[in-house]
N, CA, C and O of each residue as an XYZ file, in Angstrom:
372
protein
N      14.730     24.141    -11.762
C      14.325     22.923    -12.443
C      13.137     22.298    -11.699
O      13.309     22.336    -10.481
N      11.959     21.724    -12.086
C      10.780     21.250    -11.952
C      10.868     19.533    -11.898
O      11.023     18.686    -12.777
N      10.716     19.474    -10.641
C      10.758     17.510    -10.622
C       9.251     16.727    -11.426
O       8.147     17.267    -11.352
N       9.433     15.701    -11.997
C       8.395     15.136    -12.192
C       7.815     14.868    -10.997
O       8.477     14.660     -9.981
N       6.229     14.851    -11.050
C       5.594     14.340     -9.693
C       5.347     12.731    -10.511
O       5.033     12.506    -11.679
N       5.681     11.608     -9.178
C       5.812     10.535     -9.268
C       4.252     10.076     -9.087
O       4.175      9.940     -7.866
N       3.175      9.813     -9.541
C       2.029      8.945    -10.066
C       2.057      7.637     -9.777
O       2.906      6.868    -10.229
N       1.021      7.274     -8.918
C       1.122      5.341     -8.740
C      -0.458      5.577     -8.330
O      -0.980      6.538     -7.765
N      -1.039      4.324     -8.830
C      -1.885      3.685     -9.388
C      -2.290      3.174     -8.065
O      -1.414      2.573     -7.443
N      -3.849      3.341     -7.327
C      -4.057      2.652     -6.189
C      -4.477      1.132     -6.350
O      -5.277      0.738     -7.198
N      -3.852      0.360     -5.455
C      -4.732     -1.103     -5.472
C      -6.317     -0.917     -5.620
O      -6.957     -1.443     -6.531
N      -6.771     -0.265     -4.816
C      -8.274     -0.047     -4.025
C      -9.003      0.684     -5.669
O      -9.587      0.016     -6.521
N      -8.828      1.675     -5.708
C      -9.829      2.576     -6.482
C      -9.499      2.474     -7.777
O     -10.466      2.603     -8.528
N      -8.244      2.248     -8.409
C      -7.727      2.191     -9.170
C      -7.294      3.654     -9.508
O      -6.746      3.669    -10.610
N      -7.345      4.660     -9.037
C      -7.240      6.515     -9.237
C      -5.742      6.347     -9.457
O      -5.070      5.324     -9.324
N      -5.384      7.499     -9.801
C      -4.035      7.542    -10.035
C      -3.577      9.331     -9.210
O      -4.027     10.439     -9.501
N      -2.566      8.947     -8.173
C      -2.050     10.214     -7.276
C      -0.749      9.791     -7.086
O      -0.028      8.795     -7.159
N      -0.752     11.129     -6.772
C       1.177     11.525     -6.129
C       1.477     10.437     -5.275
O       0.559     10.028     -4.564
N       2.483      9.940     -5.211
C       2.814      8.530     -4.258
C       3.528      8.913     -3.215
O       4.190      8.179     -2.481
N       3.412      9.938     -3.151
C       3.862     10.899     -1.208
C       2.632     10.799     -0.543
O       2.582     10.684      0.682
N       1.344     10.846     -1.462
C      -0.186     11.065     -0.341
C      -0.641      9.692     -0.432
O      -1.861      9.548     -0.350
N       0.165      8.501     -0.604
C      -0.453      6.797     -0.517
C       0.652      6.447      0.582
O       1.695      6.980      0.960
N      -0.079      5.286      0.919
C       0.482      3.924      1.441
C       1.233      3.417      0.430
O       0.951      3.544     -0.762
N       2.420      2.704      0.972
C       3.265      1.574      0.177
C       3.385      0.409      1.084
O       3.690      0.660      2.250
N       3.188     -0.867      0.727
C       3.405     -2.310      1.206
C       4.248     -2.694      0.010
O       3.829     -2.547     -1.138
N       5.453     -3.195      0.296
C       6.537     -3.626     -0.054
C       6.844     -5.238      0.295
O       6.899     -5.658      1.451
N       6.996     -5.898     -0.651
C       7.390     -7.105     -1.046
C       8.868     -7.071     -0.916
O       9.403     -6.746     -1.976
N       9.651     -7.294      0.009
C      11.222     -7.566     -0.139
C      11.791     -8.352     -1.049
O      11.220     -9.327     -1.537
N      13.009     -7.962     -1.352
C      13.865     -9.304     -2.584
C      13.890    -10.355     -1.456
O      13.972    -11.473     -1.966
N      13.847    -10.408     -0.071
C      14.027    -11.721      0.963
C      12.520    -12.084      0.785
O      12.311    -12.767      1.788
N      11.203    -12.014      0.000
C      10.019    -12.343     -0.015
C       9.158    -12.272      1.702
O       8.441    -13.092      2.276
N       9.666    -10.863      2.107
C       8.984    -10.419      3.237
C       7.763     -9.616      2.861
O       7.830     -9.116      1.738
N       6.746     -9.399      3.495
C       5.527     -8.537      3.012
C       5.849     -7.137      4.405
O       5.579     -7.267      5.599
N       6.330     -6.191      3.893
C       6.531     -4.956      4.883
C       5.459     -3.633      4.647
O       5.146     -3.297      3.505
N       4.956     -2.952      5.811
C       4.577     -1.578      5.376
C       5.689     -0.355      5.405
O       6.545     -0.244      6.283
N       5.549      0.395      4.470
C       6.704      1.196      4.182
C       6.447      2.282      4.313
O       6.159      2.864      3.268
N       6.416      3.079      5.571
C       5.810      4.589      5.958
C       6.965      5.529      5.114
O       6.745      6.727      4.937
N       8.189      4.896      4.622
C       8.737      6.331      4.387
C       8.594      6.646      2.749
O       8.552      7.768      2.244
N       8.514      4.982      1.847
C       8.099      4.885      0.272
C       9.654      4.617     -0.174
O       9.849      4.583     -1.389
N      10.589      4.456      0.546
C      11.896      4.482     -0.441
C      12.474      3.051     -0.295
O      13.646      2.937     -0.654
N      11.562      1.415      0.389
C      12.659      0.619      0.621
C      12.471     -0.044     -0.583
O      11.639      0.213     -1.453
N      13.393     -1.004     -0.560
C      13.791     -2.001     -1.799
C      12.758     -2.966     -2.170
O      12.181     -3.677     -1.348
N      12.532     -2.974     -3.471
C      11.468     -3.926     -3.720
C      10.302     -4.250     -4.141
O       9.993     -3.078     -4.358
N       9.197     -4.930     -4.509
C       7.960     -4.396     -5.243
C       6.796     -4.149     -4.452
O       6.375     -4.807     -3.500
N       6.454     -3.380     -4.838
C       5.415     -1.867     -4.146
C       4.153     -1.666     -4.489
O       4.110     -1.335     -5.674
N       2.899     -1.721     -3.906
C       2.155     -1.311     -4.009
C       1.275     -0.402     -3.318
O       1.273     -0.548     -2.095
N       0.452      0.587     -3.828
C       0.143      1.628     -3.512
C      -1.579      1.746     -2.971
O      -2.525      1.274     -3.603
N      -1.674      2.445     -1.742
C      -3.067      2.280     -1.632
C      -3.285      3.716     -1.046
O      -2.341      4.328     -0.547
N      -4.737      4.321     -1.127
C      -4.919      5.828     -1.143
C      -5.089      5.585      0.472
O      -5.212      4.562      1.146
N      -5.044      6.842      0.756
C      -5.504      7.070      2.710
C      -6.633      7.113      2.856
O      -6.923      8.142      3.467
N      -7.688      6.377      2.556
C      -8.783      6.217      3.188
C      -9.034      4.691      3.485
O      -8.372      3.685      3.230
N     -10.381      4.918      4.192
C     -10.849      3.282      4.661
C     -11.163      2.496      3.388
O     -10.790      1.355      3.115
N     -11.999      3.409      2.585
C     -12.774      2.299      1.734
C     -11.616      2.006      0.390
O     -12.195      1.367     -0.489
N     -10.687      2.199      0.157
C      -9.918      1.781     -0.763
C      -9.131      0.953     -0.063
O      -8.826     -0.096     -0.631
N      -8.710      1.146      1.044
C      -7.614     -0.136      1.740
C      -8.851     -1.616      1.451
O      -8.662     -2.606      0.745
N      -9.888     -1.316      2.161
C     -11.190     -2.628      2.304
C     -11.015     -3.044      0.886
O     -10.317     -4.042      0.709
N     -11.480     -2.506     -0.064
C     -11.428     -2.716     -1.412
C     -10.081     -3.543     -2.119
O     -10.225     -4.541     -2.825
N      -8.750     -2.927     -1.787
C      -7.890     -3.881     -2.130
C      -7.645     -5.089     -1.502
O      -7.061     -5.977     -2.122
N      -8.015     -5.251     -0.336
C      -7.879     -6.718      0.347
C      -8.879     -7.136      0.081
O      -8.839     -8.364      0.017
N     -10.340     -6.495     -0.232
C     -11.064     -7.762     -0.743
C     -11.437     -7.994     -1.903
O     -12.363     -8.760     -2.168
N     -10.589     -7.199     -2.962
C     -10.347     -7.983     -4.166
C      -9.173     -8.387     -4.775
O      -8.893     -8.593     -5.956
N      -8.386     -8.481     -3.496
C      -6.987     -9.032     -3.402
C      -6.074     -8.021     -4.581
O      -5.204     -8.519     -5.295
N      -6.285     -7.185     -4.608
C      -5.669     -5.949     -5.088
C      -4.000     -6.536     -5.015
O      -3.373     -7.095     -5.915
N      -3.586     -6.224     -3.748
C      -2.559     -6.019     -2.793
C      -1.684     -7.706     -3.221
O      -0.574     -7.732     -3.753
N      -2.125     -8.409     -3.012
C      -1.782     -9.768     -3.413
C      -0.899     -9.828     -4.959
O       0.297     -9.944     -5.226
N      -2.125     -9.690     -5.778
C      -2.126     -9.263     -6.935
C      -0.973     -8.648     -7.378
O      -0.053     -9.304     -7.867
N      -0.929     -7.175     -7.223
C       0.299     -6.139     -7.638
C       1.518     -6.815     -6.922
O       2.565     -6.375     -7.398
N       1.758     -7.886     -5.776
C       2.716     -8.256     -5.242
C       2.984     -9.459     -6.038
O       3.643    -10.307     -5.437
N       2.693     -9.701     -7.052
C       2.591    -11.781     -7.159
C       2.940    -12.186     -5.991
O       4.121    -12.154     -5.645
N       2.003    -12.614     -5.229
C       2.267    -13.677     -3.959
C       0.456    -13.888     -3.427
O      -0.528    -13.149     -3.435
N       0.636    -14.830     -3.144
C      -0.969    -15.433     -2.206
C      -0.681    -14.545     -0.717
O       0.349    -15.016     -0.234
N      -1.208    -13.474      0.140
C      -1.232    -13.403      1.326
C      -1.917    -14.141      1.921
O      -3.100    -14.446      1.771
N      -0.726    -14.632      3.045
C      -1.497    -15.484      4.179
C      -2.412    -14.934      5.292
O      -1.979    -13.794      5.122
N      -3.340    -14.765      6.321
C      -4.145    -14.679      6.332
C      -3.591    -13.674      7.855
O      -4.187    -12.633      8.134
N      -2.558    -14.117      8.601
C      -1.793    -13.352      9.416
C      -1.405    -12.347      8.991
O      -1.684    -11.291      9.560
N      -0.503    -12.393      7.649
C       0.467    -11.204      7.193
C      -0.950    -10.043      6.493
O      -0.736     -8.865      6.206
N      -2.317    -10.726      6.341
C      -3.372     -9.476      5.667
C      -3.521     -8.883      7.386
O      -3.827     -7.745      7.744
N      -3.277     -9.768      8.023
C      -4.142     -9.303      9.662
C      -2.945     -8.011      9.968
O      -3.044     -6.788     10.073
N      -2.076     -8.746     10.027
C      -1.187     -7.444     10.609
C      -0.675     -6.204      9.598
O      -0.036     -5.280     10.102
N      -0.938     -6.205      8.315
C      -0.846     -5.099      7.767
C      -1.800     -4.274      7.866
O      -1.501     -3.115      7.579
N      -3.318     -4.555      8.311
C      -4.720     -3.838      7.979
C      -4.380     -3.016      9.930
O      -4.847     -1.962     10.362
N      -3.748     -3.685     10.422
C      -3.591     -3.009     11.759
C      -2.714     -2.082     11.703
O      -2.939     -0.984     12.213
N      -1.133     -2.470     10.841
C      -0.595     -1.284     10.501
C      -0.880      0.007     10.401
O      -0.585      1.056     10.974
N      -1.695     -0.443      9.299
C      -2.057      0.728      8.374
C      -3.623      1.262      9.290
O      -3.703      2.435      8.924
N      -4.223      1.140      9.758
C      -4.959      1.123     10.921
C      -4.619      2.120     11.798
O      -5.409      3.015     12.098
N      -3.384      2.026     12.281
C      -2.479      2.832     13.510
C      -2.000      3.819     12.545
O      -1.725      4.849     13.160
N      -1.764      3.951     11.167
C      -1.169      4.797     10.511
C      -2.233      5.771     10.112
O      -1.979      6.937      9.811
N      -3.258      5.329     10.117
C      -4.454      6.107      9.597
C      -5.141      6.805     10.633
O      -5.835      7.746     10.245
N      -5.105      6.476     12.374
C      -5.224      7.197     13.543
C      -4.352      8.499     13.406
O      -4.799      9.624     13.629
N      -3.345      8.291     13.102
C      -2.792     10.161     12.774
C      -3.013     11.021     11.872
O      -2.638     12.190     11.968
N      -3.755     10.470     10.720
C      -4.532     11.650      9.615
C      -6.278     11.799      9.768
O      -7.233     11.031      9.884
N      -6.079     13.067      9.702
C      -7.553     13.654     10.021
C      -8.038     13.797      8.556
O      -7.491     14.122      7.503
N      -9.128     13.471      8.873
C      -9.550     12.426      7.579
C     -11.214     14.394      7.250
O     -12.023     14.371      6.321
């Protein structure tokens, strides 16, 4: 039997890929803003491709905000772009 491949929509580029080769930032039901290296936690999700210029792109057209309904505060953009920063030091680009 043949699984569907799961498709999500990037903040950044708007492209559409397999959601094993993106980023997920997760909105908790407790209204926490989390990065989600593994893609399976609870909650609403948005997707951004592994490169630089689509992460830049969704934070500065508030992409990420957006697909979350919520205003990010200006800490929680700081420490996710570092996240994902340190997450992006282990793929060879």
């Amino acid at each position: 039997m043949v699984r569907a491949v799961k498709t999500r929509q990037c903040a950044g580029c708007g492209e559409y890929r397999d959601a094993k080769e993106m980023f997920r930032i997760v909105r908790t039901p407790e209204k926490e803003i989390v990065f989600d290296p593994s893609g399976r936690m609870n909650g609403r999700g948005v997707y951004l491709c592994r490169n630089n210029s689509c992460i830049e792109k969704a934070f500065s057209r508030k992409g990420i905000a957006r697909s979350l309904h919520l205003n990010l505060q200006p800490q929680t953009e700081s420490d996710l772009k570092q996240l994902i920063s340190k997450e992006m030091d282990g793929i060879e680009e």
